[in-house]
C-alpha positions in Angstrom: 11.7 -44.1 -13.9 10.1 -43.9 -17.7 6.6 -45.4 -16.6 6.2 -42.6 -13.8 7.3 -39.4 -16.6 4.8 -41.4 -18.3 2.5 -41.7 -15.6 3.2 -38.1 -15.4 2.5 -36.8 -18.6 -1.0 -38.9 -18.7 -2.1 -36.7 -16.0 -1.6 -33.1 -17.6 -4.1 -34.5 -20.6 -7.9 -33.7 -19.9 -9.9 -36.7 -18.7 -12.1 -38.5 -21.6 -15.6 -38.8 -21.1 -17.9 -41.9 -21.7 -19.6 -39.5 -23.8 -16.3 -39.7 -26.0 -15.2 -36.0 -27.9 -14.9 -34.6 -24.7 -16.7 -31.2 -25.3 -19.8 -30.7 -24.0 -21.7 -30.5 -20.9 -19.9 -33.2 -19.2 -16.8 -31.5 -18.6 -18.8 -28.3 -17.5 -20.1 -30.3 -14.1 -16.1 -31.0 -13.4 -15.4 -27.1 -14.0 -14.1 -25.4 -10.7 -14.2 -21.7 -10.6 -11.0 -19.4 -9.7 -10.2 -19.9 -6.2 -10.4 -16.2 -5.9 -14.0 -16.6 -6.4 -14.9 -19.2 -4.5 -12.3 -17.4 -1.4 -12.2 -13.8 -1.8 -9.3 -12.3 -0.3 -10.2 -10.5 3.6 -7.1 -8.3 2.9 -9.9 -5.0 3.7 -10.5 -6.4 6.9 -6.7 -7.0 8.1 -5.9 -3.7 7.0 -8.3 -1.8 8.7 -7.1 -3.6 11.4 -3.4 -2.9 11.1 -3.8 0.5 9.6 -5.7 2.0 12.2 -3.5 1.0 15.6 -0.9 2.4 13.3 -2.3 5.6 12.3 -3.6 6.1 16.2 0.0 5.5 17.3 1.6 7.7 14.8 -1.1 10.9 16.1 -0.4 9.7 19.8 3.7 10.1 19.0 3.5 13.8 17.7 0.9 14.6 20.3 4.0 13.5 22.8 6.0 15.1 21.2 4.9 18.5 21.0 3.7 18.4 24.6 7.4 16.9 25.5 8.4 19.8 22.8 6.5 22.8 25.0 7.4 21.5 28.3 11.4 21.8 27.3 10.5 25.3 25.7 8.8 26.5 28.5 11.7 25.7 31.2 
């Protein structure tokens, strides 16, 4: 159980480099940007989609219900 903590806790240290003090351009061709970056989020384009149904649906209730609201009135 020791050797895999150990196995472990080798992983969490930054690689070394044939190059040796480990600074310098060789670690800047491993760099990864911020998955944000490389992904950006599509959250604009679900909710447009979401928030417009809704909206429409919302107008489409009080439109029924004043009509529902006059016909009651008017008998």
């Amino acid at each position: 159980m020791a050797s895999g903590k150990k196995a472990f806790d080798n992983q969490l240290e930054p690689p070394v480099h044939a190059a040796g003090s480990g600074t310098g351009p060789e670690l800047d061709e491993h760099f990864l940007p911020p998955r944000s970056t490389v992904h950006p989020p599509e959250s604009e384009k679900w909710v447009r989609f979401f928030y417009r149904p809704l909206v429409w649906l919302l107008v489409i209730l009080v439109a029924g219900l004043v009509v529902w609201g006059w016909q009651i009135m008017g008998a």
